[in-house]
N, C-alpha and C positions, 0 to 999 in steps of 0.2 A: 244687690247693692251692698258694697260692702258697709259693716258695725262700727259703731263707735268702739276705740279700744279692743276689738277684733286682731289676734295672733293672725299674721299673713305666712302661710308658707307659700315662700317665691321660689320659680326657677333662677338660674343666673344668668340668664339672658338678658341684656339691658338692649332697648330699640334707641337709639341716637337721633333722631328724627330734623331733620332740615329743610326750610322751603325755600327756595330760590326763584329771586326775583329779577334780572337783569344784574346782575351781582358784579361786583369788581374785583377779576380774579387773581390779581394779586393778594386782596383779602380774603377772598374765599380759599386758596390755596396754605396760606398762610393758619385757616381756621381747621382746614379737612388734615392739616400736618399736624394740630395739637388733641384733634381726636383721634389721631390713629397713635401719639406718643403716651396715651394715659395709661396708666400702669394695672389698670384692669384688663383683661383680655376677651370675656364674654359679651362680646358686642355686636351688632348689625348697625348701618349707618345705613335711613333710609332718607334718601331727597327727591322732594318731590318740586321739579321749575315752573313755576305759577305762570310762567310767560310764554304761550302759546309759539309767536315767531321767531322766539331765543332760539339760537343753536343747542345738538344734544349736546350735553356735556357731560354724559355715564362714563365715556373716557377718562376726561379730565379730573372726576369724581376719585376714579378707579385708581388711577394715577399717580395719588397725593392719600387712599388707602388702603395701604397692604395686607395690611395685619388682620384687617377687618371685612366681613363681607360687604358690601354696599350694593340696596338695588334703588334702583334708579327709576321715577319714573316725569315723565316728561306731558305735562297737562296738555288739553286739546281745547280750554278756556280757560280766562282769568278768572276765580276762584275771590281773590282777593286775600288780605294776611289771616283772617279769621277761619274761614273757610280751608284755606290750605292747609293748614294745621290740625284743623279738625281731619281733613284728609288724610296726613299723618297716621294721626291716631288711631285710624280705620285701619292703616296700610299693615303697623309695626306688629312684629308677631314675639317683642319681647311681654316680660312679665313688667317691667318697670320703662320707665319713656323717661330721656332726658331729650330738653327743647335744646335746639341749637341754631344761632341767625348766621347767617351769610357772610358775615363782615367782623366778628369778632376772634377769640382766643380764649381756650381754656389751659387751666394748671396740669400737672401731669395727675392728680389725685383727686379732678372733679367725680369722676363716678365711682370712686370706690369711698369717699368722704360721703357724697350725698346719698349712698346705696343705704350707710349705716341706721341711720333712723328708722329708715324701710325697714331694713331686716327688725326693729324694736318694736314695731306696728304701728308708725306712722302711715298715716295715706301721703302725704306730698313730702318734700323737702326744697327748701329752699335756702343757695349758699350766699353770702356775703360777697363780692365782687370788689374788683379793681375798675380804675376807667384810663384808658389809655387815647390817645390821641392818634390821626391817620397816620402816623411814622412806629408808631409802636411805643412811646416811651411815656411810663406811666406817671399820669396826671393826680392820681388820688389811688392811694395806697390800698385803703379800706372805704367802700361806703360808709358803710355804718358807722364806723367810729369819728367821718367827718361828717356826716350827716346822722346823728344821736335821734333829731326828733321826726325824720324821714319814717313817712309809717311803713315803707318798704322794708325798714332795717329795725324798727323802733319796737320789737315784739319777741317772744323767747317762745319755746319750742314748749308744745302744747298749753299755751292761750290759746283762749276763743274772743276769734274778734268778726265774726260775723258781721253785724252790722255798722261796724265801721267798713267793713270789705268790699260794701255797697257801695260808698263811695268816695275810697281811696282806695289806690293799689297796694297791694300789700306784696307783692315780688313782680320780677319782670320774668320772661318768657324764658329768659337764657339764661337763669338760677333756680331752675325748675326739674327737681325731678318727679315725678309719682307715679302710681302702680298704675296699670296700664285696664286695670279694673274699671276703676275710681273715674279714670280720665274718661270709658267707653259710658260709663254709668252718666256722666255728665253732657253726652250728645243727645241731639245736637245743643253744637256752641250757637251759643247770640250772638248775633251783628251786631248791638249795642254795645258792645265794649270786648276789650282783646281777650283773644284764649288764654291769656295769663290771671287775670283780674277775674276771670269765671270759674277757671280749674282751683284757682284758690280759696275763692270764695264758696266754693261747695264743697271744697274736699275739707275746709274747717267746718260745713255742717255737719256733715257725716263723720268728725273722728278729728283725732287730734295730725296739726301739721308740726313742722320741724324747723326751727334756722339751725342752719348750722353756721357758728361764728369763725366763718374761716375766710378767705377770699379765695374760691377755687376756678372762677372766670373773669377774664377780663374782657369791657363792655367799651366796645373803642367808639368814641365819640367822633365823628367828623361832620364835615358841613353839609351833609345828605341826611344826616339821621337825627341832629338835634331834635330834642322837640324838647317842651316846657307845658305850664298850664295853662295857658296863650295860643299856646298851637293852632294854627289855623283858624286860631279869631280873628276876625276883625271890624266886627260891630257887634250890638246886643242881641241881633236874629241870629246869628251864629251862634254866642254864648246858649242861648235859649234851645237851640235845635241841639248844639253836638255834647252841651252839659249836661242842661236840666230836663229835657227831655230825654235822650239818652239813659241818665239817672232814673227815672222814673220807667219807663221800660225794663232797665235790669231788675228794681225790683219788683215790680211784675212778672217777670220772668222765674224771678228765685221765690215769688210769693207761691206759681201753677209747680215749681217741681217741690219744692218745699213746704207747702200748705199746716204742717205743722210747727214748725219752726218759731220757737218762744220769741225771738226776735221781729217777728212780723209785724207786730202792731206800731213799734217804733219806726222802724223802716219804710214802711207805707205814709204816714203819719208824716216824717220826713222831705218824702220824695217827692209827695202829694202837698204840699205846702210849697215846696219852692216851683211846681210845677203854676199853681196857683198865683204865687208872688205873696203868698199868707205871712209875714211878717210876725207876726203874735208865734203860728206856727212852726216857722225854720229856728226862732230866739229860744223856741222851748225845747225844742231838738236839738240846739246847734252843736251839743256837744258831738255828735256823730259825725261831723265835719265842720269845729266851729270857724276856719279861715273862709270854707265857702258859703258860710249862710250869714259873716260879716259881711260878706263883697257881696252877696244880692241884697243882703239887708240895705247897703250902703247906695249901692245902684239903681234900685228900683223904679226911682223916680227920677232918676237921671238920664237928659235929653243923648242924644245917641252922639255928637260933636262932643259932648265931655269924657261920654265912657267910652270914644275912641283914644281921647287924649290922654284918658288914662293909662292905656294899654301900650302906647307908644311913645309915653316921658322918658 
């Protein structure tokens, strides 16, 4: 496993890793055309299609890039987003993995900006992003500088924020890069929450991570991929199964591979409180996510016909 602050000598092979889901090939053509335009050249583009009765599409892959090798492989079950990825990461034979989804677009200078901290001895990197819309024409310039208190963007390259990482995300999948180490060190991935939120989360236990303040992908938003912190709620057995339990799993999870980790008492402590509905507990924590342990503070006692009406004022 790789050291805190540990010198990485890397090859320059970077793995481009994509999984594909029923995808819409106008955007996914449009995505495989700005990784084969990046101005680095040491790269492999591996996809792997989560969807068993999809058509191959190693063609269509092949197609859209020239430049680059691309191998192709085509599952024989749904796997799911987590899983696939971890997939991925099994498959890639570069030194360093950058994440890539189906439907978006990157800058010409995403992997040779995000490569930089790597080569400084960071384990992950993560860039600033654009959000464009299904037409292409973008929506939001910079995350970060429209969203300042977004914990995605709200951090500088080597802080530790471990136990806020439990639970809030601190980057999404497709502003991801890291050594291909760090990411195998970290399998298997939890179903409790995305390969983004766990590759980050443990690659700042182990070592310092990176933003870099640039926008080098752009995250197209359409009416297939929204999601919010609402997602998929829609009463309080929901919130309870896909949040706060959920939450309480990953840190279990990061307590069995981390069992030293200074941050564990708080985290457990936490996770175990809102699990519980401990009130005294989440208030004394709350700094670790204090908007979520208002809203359970707030809801607790609240009949399921109000915190629905909540949710859909």
């Amino acid at each position: 496993m790789a050291g805190k602050g540990e010198e990485h000598s890397m090859s320059e092979l970077v793995s481009t890793v994509m999984s594909l889901y029923k995808p819409d090939e106008g955007y996914l053509a449009e995505q495989l055309d700005t990784i084969d335009a990046q101005d680095y050249s040491d790269m492999e583009v591996v996809v792997y299609n989560d969807c068993p009765e999809d058509e191959d599409r190693s063609v269509f892959c092949l197609s859209h890039c020239r430049r680059h090798p691309v191998r192709y492989f085509h599952g024989t079950e749904n796997l799911g987003y987590v899983k696939a990825f971890e997939k991925l990461v099994g498959l890639a034979r570069g030194d360093v993995i950058a994440f890539s989804d189906q439907d978006d677009c990157w800058l010409p200078g995403r992997i040779s900006e995000g490569l930089k901290p790597l080569r400084n001895g960071c384990l992950l990197s993560v860039c600033d992003r654009m959000v464009i819309d299904g037409e292409g024409r973008v929506a939001v310039e910079s995350w970060r500088h429209a969203n300042p208190k977004s914990p995605e963007t709200n951090w500088n390259t080597g802080d530790h924020f471990v136990p806020w990482a439990v639970f809030s995300c601190f980057a999404i999948g497709m502003a991801i890069m890291v050594r291909s180490d760090v990411a195998r060190s970290l399998m298997p991935f939890p179903t409790c929450t995305g390969h983004d939120k766990w590759l980050v989360l443990g690659a700042n236990a182990m070592g310092d991570c990176a933003f870099v303040d640039q926008p080098l992908v752009q995250y197209r938003r359409h009416g297939t991929n929204v999601t919010g912190a609402f997602s998929g709620i829609s009463c309080k057995a929901d919130w309870r199964r896909t949040r706060v339990r959920d939450s309480l799993e990953l840190a279990q999870t990061f307590a069995e591979r981390f069992p030293d980790s200074p941050d564990l008492p708080d985290i457990m402590a936490f996770a175990q409180a809102r699990e519980d509905g401990n009130v005294a507990g989440m208030w004394r924590y709350r700094y670790l996510a204090p908007r979520v342990a208002e809203f359970e503070i707030l809801t607790k006692h609240m009949p399921d016909w109000m915190f629905k009406k909540l949710l859909f004022r």
